[in-house]
DOVOSE-337356 format. One record per residue (C-alpha): x, y, z. Coordinates in pm, whole numbers, padded with zeros to 5 digits, always signed. Layout:
% DOVOSE-337356
XYZ
...
END
This chain:
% DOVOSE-337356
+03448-00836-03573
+03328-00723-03218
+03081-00431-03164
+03030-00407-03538
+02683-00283-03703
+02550-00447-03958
+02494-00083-04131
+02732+00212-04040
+02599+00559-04034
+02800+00789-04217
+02594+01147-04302
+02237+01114-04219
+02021+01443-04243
+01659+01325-04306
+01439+01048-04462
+01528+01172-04841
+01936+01234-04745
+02096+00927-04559
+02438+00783-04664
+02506+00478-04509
+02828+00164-04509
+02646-00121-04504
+03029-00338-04445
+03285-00398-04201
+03513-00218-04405
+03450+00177-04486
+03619+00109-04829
+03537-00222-04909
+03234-00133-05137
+02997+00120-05252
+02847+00374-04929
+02448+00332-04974
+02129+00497-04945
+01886+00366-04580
+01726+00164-04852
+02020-00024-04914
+01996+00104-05299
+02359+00260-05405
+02429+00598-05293
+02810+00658-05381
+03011+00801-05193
+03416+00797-05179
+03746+00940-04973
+04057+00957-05099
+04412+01098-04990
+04674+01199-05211
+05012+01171-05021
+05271+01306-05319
+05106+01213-05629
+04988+00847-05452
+04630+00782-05401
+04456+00642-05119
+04112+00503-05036
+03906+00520-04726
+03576+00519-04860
+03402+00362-05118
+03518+00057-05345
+03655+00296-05620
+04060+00281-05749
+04355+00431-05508
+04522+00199-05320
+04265+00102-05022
+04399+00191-04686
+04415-00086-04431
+04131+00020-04177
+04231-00066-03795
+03915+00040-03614
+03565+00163-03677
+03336+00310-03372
+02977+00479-03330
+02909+00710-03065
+02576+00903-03000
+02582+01148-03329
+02880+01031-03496
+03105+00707-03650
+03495+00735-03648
+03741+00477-03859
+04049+00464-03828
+04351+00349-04097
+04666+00295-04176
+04961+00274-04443
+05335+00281-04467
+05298+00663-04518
+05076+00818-04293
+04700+00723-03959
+04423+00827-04087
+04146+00889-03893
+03783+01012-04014
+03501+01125-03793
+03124+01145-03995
+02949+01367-03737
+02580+01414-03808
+02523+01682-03603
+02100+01562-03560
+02128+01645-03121
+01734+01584-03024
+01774+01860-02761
+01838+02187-03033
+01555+02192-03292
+01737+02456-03512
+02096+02179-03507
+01872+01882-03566
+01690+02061-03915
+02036+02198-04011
+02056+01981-04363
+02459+01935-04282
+02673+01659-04212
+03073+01717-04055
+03352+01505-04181
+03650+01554-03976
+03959+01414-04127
+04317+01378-03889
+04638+01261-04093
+04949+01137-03914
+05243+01126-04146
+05486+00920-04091
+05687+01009-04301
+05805+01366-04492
+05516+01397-04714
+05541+01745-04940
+05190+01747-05061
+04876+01588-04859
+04566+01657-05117
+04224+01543-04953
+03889+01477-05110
+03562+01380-05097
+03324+01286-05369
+02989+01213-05400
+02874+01012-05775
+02552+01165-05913
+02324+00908-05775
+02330+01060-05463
+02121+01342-05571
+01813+01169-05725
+01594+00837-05734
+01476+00773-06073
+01547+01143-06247
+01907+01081-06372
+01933+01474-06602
+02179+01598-06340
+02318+01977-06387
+02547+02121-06130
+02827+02428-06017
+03103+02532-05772
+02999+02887-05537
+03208+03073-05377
+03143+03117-05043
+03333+03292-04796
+03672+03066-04712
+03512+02784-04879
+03382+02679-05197
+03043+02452-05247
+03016+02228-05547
+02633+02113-05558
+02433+01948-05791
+02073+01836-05855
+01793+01719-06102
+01732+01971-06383
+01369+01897-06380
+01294+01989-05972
+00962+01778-05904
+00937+01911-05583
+00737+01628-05339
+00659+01398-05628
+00823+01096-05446
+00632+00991-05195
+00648+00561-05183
+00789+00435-04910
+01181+00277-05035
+01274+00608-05238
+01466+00923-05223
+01356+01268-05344
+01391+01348-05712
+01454+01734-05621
+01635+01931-05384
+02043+01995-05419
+02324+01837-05263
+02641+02023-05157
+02998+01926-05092
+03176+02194-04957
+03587+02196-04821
+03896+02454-04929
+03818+02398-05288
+03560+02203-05506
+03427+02102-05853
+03189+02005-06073
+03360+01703-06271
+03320+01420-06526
+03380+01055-06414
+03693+01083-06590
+03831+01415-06442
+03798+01198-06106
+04013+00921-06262
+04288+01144-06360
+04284+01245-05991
+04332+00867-05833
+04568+00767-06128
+04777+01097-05932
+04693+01395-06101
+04521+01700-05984
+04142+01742-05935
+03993+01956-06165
+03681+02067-06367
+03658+01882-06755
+03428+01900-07017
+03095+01646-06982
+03003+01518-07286
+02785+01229-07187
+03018+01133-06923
+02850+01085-06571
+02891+01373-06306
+03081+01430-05934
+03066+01667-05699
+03361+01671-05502
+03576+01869-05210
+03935+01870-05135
+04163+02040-04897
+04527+02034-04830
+04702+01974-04500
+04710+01717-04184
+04376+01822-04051
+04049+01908-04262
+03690+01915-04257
+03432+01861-04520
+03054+01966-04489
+02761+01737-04673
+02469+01983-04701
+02088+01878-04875
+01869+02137-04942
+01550+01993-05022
+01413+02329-05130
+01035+02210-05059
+01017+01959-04712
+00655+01870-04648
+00324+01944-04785
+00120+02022-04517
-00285+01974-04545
-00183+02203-04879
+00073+02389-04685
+00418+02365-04862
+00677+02381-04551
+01076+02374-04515
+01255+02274-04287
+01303+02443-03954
+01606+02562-03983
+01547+02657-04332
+01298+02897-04258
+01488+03133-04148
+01806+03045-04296
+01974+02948-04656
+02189+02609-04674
+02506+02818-04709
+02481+02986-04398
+02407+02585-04248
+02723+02505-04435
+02909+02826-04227
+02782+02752-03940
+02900+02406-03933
+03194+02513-04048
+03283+02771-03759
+03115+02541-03508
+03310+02234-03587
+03496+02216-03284
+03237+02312-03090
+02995+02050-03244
+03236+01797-03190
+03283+01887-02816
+02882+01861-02797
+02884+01528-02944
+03153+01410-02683
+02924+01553-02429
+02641+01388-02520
+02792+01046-02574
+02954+01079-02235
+02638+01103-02119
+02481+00851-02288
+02758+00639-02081
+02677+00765-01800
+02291+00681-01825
+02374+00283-01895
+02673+00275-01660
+02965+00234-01894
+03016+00178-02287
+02861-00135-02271
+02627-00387-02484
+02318-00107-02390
+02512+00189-02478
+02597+00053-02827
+02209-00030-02822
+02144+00353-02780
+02444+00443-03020
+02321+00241-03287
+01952+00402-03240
+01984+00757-03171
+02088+00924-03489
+01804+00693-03672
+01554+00739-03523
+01560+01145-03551
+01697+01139-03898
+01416+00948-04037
+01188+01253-03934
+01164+01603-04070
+01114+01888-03839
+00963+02140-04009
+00769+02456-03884
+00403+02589-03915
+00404+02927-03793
+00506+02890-03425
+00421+02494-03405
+00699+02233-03459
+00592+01970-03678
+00816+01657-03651
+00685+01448-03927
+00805+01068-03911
+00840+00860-04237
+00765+00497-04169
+01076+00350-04313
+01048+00024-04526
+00694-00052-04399
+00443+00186-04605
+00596+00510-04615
+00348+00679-04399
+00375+00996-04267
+00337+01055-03851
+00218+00740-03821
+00044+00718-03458
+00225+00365-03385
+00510+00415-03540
+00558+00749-03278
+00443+00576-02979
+00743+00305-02989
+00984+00577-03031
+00824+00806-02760
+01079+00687-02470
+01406+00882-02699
+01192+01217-02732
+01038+01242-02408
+01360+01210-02247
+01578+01485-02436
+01279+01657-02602
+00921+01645-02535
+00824+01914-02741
+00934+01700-03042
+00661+01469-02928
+00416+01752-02999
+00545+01763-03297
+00442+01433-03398
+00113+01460-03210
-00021+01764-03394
-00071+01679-03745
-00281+01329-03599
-00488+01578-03375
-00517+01841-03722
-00643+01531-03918
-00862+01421-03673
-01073+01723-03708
-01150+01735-04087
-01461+01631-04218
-01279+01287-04358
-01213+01152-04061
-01542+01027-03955
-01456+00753-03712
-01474+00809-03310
-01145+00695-03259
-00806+00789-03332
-00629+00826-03687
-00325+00579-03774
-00119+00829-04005
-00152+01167-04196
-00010+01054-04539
+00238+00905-04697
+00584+01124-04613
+00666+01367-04778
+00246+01450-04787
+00045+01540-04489
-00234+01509-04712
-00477+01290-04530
-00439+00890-04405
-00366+00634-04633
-00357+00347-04433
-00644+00137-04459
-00868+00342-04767
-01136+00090-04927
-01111-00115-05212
-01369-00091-05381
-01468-00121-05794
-01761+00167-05850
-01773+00549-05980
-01736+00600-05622
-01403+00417-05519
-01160+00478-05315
-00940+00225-05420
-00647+00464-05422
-00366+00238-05309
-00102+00472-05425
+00181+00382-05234
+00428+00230-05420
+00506+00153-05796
+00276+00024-06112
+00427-00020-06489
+00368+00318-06523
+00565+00446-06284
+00588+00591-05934
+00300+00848-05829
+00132+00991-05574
-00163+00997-05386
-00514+01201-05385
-00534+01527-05102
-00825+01297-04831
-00789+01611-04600
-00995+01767-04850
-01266+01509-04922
-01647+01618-04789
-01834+01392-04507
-02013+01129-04612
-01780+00976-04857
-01647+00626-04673
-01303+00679-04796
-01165+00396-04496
-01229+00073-04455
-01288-00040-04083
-01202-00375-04116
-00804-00196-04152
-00784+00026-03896
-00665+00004-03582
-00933+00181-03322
-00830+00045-02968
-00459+00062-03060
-00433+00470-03202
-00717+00561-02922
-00475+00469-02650
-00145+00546-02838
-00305+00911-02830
-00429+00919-02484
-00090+00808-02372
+00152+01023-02526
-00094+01310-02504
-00090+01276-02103
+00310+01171-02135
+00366+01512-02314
+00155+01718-02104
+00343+01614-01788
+00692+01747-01913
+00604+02015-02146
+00282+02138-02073
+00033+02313-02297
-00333+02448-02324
-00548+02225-02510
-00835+02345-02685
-01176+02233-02648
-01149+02032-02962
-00851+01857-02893
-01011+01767-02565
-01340+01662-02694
-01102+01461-02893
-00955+01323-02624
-01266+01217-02450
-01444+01052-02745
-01133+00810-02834
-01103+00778-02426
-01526+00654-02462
-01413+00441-02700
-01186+00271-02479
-01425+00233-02218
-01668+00042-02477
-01467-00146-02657
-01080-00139-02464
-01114-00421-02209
-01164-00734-02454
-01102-00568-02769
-01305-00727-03076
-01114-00923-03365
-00891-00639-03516
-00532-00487-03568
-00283-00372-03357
+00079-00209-03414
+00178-00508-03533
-00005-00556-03763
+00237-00786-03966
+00079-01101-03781
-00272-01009-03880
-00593-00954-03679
-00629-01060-03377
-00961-01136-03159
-00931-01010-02765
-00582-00984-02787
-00473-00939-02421
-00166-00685-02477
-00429-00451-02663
-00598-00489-02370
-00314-00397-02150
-00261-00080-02367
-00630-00005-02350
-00637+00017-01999
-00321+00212-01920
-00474+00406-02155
-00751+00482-01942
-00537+00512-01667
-00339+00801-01874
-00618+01036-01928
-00794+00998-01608
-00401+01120-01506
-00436+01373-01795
-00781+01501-01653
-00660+01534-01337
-00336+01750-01407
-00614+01983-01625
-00803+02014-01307
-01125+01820-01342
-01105+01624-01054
-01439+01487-01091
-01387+01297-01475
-01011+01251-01367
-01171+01015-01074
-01449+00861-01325
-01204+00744-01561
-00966+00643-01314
-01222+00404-01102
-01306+00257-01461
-00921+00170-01521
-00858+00059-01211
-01160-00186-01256
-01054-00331-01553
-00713-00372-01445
-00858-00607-01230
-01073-00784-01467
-00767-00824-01665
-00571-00957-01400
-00838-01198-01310
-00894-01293-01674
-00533-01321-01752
-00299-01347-01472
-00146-01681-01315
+00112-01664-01062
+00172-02058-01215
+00220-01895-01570
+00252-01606-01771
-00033-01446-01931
-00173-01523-02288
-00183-01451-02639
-00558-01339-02630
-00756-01334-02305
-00933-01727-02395
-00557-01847-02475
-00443-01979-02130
-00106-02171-02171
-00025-01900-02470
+00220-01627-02458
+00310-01302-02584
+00513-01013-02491
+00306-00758-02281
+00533-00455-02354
+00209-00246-02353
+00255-00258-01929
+00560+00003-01960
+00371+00316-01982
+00177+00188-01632
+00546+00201-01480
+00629+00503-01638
+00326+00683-01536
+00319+00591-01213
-00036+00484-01238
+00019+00142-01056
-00297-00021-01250
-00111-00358-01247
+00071-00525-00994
+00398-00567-00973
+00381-00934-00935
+00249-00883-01351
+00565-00680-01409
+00751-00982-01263
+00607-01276-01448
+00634-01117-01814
+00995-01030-01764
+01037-01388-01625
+00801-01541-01926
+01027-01328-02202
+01375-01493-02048
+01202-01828-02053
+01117-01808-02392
+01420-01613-02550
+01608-01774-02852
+01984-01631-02891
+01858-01294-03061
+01586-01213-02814
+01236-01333-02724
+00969-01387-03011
+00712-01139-02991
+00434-01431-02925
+00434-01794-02958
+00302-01795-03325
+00675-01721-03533
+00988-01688-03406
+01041-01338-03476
+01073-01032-03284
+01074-00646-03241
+01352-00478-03121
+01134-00167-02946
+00907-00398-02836
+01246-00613-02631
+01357-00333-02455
+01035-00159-02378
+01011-00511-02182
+01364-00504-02051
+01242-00177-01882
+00970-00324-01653
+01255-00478-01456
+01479-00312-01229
+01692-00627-01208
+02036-00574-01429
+02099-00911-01461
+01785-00965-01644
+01784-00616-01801
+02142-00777-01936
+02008-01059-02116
+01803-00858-02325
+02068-00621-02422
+02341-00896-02474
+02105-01066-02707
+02031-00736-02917
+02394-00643-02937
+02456-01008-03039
+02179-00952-03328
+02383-00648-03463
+02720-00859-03443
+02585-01131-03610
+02333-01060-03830
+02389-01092-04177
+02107-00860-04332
+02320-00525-04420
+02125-00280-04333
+02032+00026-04091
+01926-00130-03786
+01629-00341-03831
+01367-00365-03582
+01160-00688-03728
+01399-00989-03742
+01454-01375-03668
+01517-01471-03344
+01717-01768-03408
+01840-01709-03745
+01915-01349-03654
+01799-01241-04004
+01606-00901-04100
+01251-00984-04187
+01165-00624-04250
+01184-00299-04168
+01504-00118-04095
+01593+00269-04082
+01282+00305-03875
+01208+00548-03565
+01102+00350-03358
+01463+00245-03258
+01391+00543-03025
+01223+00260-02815
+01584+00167-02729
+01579+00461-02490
+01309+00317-02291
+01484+00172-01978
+01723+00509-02041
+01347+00695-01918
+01242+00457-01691
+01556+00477-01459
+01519+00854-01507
+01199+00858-01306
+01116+01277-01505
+00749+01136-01590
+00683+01027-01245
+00632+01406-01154
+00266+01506-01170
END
């Protein structure tokens, strides 16, 4: 099958509510959660008294799909029978541009029926099994509202333990899901089966029998609306906030407004994908690329609102669960600053919020806030240690006990050595800051307070003590381990420099702007002189010659326009990456064969060559034909084997975008 995904996104609204196909076929098996753990979901049509299913591997006769497409916000299949087309459009309506449409918790389905034949009665319906509204807490109790010209079945957990979930591979054990059409109901497994054997849908008695939610219309054209109200979003340093859209609003006016704005929604979405054409010069191997990313990458966030700020809080999908993770945002960064720099605030504040409390005691840069949904202080790297004083609170994930959470660090005194240095990652979140900070700034500008600056200068001293051959420590990818004066880090440490002398400069102070930028453009040349052979590409770490490694950390020097590196560099690690590319991609470095997907396209972007731009697309979109790991697009996988290592449903599939913002040129204005 051409141009397939190896996961389809259906109705994706956030990191807890995310319904995906992870088949070729929409109704060959059971829909699933990002995780890949079952999520059910199913579609039927009822053409006079005969059932039919589209999705989900659950009775009715299964339609015979003919096509199956993704396009920026939404994925359209289409089937067929003796009796009637079908064709089904799952819009997720998460548009980057419009904070207040990306936090509205609904999800479109768009249903068109061709008949072609008389058919007297054309029932519709969509049902969602009661897994979809919990993790672990199965006590489900539910309803049917009446609500204007529709009615809303919803259901939920009847014990709501609001933000008690936060691992990293789990969904929320609170909040309320809706399914909303013509009609709906509240029903028993077998109530649904006396609907696909041909009878009507309709509300029975439970007993012990599991529970539906399901919505059904009549007619050649209807429209569904998936709504999650997750009632409490993020708890923020001890703030409990909802989502953006929710502040203001209830989920039944999201579900009217999606309602009356279908059309117009879908008109947007054709908009937007046209123009995601446009940017890549035809629906090509790059355009799926950015397809495939785009409604990832922002669903796995939650933008929620702290008085005037917008907080867009990132959950590190299938890695650790953390929460605004610093490298996690600076991958996706190219996506955000091109459609909506003010979201990349949003994921800046809460590290800059951290970074002031008494905790955080290092002179450089945080890696995350917390694990999602808890802003409640770093977890990445706490110490392990066996005393009355420990800190050995690795909380994220599972014991025999049970899931749990873990302990409020924003709150702990100075002076307690909650972190372990050994597992953090100075010289990486020290630029990562610097960067996006001056990135930001450029496109949406803001007054930074005295704090956030002093900030800024201590993590940019850092750099300058301990950036240019960076001692034996982690970086973003920090899957293959520490690593002593790893030249890449190096790369990023001094276009980090480069960043905030650009950053001091568009604040005014000429004077630092030209200390900092003297000391970047000095160790750009060390680097160079360390590192760079015209005869052969540059190394693993800066004592490596003959090794190699992908130096995506160069992009932000293009993007920037700070011209710390020659372009001669640019050259010979695009060359070096083609050289050493397997049929999936280049490895990240000589040690494994496998790869990042950010990390390939970040790369592509240093070129302005298409043909070699081309390669690295073509071998991505060959990884999604091919792979056989079912799941959301992964961003860690096998180069040759074209396997998933780990890691999917992550945002940094934003990186996709990058060559999108390089060819745009917007951050080249100072």
């Amino acid at each position: 099958m051409k141009n397939r995904l190896p996961s389809y996104p259906l109705m994706l609204i956030d990191p807890f509510f995310s319904l995906w196909s992870p088949a070729d076929t929409l109704n060959e098996g059971d829909t699933a959660f990002w995780t890949g753990a079952s999520k059910r979901a199913y579609g039927y049509v009822q053409a006079d008294g005969v059932t039919y299913r589209f999705m989900g591997g659950r009775g009715g006769t299964a339609l015979e799909q003919t096509e199956v497409t993704v396009s920026a916000l939404k994925t359209t299949y289409a089937f067929a029978c003796d009796a009637f087309d079908l064709t089904v459009d799952f819009l997720s309506p998460r548009d980057p541009r419009d904070p207040m449409l990306l936090s509205m918790p609904t999800a479109l389905v768009d249903v068109h029926i061709a008949p072609k034949k008389k058919i007297k009665k054309l029932t519709t319906v969509i049902a969602f099994d009661e897994n979809v509204c919990y993790d672990t807490y199965n006590d489900v109790t539910g309803c049917v509202l009446k609500a204007g010209k529709y009615r809303a079945a919803t259901m939920g957990v009847k014990r709501q333990m609001l933000l008690s979930n936060s691992q990293d591979s789990v969904s929320a054990d609170w909040g309320y899901v809706y399914l909303a059409g013509d009609d709906a109901q509240y029903l028993s497994a077998s109530a649904l089966h006396t609907f696909i054997d041909g009878g009507a849908l309709s509300y029975a008695d439970f007993s012990d029998e599991r529970k539906f939610i399901a919505a059904e219309a009549q007619g050649e054209r209807v429209r569904f609306v998936a709504a999650f109200d997750d009632v409490a979003s993020i708890n923020y340093f001890g703030k409990i906030l909802k989502a953006t859209y929710l502040t203001k609003k209830t989920v039944f006016d999201a579900i009217t407004e999606t309602f009356d704005r279908a059309d117009e929604l879908m008109e947007a979405e054709r908009a937007l994908d046209d123009e995601l054409a446009a940017r890549c010069g035809g629906r090509d191997a790059h355009y799926r690329l950015l397809c495939a990313s785009l409604r990832q990458s922002v669903a796995a966030h939650k933008l929620v609102s702290d008085g005037d700020r917008l907080l867009f809080i990132s959950k590190e999908c299938h890695s650790n669960g953390c929460a605004a993770t610093v490298d996690v945002t600076y991958p996706s960064a190219p996506l955000y600053l091109l459609y909506n720099p003010e979201l990349l605030w949003g994921m800046l504040e809460p590290v800059f919020d951290f970074a002031a409390m008494p905790v955080w005691e290092f002179d450089f840069a945080p890696h995350d806030v917390g694990t999602y949904p808890l802003c409640i202080g770093q977890v990445y790297g706490l110490k392990n240690r066996k005393d009355r004083f420990a800190c050995n609170h690795f909380s994220i994930g599972e014991t025999e006990k049970g899931r749990f959470t873990h302990l409020p660090y924003y709150l702990y005194p100075a002076g307690n050595e909650v972190y372990d240095f050994d597992w953090q990652m100075p010289v990486e979140e020290c630029s990562n800051m610097i960067i996006l900070t001056c990135a930001a700034q450029r496109l949406a500008p803001k007054t930074l307070t005295a704090e956030r600056r002093n900030m800024l200068e201590k993590w940019a001293g850092y750099l300058v003590d301990k950036g240019l051959i960076p001692e034996n420590q982690l970086c973003t990818d920090d899957f293959a381990g520490h690593l002593d004066k790893n030249a890449n880090l190096s790369v990023k440490a001094v276009v980090g420099l480069g960043a905030y002398a650009a950053l001091l400069e568009q604040l005014g102070d000429k004077k630092q702007a030209t200390k900092y930028r003297s000391i970047a453009e000095d160790y750009a040349a060390r680097w160079e002189k360390m590192c760079y052979d015209e005869r052969e590409c540059s190394p693993l770490t800066m004592d490596g010659r003959g090794s190699y490694s992908l130096k995506y950390n160069l992009l932000f020097d293009k993007l920037l326009g700070l011209q710390l590196f020659s372009d001669s560099v640019y050259g010979a690690e695009v060359k070096a990456m083609l050289e050493h590319s397997n049929r999936y991609g280049a490895p990240l470095d000589e040690r494994k064969t496998y790869t990042k997907s950010d990390w390939l396209l970040w790369m592509a972007a240093l070129s302005d060559d298409e043909n070699q731009r081309k390669q690295v697309y073509d071998a991505l979109d060959r990884f999604l034909n091919e792979s056989t790991s079912r799941v959301p697009f992964s961003d860690w996988y096998e180069t040759e084997a074209g396997t998933m290592v780990h890691f999917q449903n992550r945002t940094v599939q934003g990186g996709i975008f990058a060559a999108v913002l390089a060819d745009s040129k917007i951050l080249l204005k100072k």
